[in-house]
SERO-4910 file (N, C-alpha, C, O; in steps of 0.05 Angstrom, whole numbers):
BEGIN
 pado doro    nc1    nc2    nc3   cac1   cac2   cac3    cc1    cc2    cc3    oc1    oc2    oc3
  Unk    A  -1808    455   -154  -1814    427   -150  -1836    424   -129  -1853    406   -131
  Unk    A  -1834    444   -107  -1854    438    -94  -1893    441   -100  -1911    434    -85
  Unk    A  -1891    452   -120  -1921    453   -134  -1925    423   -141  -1942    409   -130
  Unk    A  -1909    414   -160  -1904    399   -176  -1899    371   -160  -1912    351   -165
  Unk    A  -1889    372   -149  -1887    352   -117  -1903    345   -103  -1901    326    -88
  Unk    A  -1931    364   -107  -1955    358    -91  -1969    345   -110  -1985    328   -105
  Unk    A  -1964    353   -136  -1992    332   -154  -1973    304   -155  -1980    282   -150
  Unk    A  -1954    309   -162  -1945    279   -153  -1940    263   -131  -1941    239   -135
  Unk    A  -1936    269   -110  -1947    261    -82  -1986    249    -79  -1997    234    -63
  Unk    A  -1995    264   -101  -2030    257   -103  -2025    234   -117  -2031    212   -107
  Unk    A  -2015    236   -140  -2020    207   -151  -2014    183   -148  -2027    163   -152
  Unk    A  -1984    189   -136  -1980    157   -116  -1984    155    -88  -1972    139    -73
  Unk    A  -1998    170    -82  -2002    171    -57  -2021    141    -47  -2041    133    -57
  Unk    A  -2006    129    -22  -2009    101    -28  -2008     77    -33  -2020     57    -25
  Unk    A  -1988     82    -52  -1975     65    -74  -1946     54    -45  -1936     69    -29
  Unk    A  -1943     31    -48  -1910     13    -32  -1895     39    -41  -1896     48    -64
  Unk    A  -1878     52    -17  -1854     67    -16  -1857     94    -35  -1840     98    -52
  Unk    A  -1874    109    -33  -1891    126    -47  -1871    156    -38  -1868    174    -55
  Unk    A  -1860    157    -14  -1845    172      0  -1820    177     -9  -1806    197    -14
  Unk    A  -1818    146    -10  -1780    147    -18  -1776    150    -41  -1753    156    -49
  Unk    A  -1796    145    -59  -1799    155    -88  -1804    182    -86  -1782    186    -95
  Unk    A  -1811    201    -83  -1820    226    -89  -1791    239    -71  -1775    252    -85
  Unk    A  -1787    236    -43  -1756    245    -48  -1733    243    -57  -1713    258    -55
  Unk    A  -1741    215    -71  -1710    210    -85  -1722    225   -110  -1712    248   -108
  Unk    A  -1734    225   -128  -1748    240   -152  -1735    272   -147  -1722    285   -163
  Unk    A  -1741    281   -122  -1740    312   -123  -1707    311   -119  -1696    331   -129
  Unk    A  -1691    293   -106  -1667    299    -96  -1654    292   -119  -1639    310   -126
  Unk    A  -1654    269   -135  -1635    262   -165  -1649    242   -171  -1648    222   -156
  Unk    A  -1666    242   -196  -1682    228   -212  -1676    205   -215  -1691    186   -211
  Unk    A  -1644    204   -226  -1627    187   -230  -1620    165   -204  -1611    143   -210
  Unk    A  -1624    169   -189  -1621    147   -171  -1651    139   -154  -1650    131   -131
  Unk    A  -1676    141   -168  -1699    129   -169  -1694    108   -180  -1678    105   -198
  Unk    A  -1712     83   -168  -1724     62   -182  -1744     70   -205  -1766     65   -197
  Unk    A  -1744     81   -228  -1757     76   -245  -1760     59   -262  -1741     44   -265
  Unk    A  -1787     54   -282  -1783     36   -302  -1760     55   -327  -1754     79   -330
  Unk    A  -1751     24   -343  -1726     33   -357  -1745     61   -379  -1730     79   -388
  Unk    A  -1766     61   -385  -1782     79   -403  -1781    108   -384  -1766    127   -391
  Unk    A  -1796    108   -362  -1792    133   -348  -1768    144   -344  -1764    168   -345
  Unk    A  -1746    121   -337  -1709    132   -337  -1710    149   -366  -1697    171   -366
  Unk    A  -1722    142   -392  -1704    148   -416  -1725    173   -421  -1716    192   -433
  Unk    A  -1749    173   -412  -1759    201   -415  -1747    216   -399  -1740    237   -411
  Unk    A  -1741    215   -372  -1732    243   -349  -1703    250   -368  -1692    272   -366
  Unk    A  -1696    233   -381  -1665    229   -394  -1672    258   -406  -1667    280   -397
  Unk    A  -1685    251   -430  -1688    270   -451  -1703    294   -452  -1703    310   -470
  Unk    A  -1719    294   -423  -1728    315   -420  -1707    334   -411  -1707    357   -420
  Unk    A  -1689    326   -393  -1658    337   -386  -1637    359   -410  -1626    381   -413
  Unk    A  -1640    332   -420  -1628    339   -450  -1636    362   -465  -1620    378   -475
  Unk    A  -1671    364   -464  -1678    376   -478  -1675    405   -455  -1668    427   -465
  Unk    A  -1678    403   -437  -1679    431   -424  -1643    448   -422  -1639    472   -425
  Unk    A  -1625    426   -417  -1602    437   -413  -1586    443   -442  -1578    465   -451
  Unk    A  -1585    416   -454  -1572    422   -480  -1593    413   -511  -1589    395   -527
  Unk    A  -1612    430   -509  -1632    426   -530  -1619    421   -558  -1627    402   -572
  Unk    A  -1593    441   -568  -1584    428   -590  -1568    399   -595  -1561    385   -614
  Unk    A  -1566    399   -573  -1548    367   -578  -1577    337   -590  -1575    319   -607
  Unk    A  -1600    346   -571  -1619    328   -577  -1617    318   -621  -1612    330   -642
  Unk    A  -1624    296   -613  -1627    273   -644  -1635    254   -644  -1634    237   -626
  Unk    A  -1650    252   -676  -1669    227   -678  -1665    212   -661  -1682    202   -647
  Unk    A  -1639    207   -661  -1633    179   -642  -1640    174   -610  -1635    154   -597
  Unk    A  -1651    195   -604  -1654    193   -573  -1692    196   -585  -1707    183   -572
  Unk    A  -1700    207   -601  -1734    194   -596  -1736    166   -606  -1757    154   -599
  Unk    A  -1710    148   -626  -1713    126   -636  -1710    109   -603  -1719     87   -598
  Unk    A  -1691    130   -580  -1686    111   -569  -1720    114   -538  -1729     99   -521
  Unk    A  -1723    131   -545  -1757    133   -535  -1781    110   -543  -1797     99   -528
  Unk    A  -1776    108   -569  -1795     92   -581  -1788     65   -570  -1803     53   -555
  Unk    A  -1763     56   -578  -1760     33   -563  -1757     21   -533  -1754     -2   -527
  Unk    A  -1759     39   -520  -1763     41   -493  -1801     36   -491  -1813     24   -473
  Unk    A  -1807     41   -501  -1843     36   -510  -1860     62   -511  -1884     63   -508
  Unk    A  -1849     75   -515  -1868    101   -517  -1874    105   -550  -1861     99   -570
  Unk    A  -1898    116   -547  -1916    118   -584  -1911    159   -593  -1911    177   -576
  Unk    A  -1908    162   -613  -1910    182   -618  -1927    201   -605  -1919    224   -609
  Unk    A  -1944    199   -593  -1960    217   -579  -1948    225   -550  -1953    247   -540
  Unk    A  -1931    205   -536  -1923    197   -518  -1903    222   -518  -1904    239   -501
  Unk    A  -1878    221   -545  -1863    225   -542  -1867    264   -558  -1852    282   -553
  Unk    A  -1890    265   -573  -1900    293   -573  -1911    304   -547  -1912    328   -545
  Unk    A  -1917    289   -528  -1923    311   -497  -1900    305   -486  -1899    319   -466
  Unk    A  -1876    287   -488  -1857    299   -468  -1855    320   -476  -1866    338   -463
  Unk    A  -1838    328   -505  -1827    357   -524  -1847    377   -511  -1842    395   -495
  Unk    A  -1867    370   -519  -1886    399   -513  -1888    405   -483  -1890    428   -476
  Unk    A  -1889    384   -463  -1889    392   -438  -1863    400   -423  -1862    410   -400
  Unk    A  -1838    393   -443  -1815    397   -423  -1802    432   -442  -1786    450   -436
  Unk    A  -1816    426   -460  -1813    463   -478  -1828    485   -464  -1820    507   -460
  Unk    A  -1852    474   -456  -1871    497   -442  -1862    501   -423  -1856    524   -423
  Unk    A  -1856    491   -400  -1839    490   -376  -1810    503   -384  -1809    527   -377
  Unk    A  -1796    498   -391  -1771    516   -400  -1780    543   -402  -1771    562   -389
  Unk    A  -1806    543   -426  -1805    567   -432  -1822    588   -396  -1810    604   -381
  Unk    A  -1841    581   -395  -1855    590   -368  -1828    596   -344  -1825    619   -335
  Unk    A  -1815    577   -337  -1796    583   -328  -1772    610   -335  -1768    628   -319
  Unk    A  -1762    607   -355  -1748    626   -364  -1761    664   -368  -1750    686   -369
  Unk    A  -1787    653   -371  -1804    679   -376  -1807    692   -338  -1801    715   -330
  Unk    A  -1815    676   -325  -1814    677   -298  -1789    682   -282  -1794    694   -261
  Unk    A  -1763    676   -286  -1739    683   -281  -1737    709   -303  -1732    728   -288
  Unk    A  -1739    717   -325  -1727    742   -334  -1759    770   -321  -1760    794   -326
  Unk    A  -1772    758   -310  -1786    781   -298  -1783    779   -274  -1800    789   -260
  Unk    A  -1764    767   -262  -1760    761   -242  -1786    758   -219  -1788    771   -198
  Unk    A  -1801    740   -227  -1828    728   -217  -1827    706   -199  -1830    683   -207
  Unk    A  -1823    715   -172  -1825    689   -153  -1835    666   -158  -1847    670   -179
  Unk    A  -1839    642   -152  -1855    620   -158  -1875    627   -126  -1869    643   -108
  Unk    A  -1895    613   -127  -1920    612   -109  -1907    612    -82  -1883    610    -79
  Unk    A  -1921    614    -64  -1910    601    -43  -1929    576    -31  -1921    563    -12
***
């Protein structure tokens, strides 16, 4: 998180309570003020990392209606799959993360 913590620390950097967002983000997602769209993506990105087979239509129906467009909801998948996978490849070679 801490790589990942710095490009997001860049982009709201600035932004009203920019702080208490980025530690509550790193400490439990879930108790951020997010909009209800970003709550239902971190949701399913969850989903998809911990219990990938449970994921169903019904949670991208429930993406869409939250307001995200198919493209939206093709780079969560692909960004929260590449990350799993990078991760997992990095833990079975047992590959430190940066410092």
């Amino acid at each position: 998180m801490e790589t990942h913590g710095e490009d997001l620390r860049a982009e709201i950097q600035g932004q009203p309570g920019a702080a208490d967002l980025l530690r509550t983000l790193k400490e439990d997602y879930r108790r951020a003020a997010l909009e209800p769209a970003d709550r239902r993506l971190l949701d399913f990105a969850v989903k998809l990392t911990r219990t990938p087979s449970e994921a169903r239509a019904s949670d991208v129906a429930a993406l869409r209606e939250a307001g995200l467009d198919d493209v939206a909801i093709h780079d969560v998948v692909q960004i929260t799959a590449l990350f799993n996978y990078y991760n997992r490849l990095a833990d079975g070679l047992g590959i430190d993360p940066e410092p």
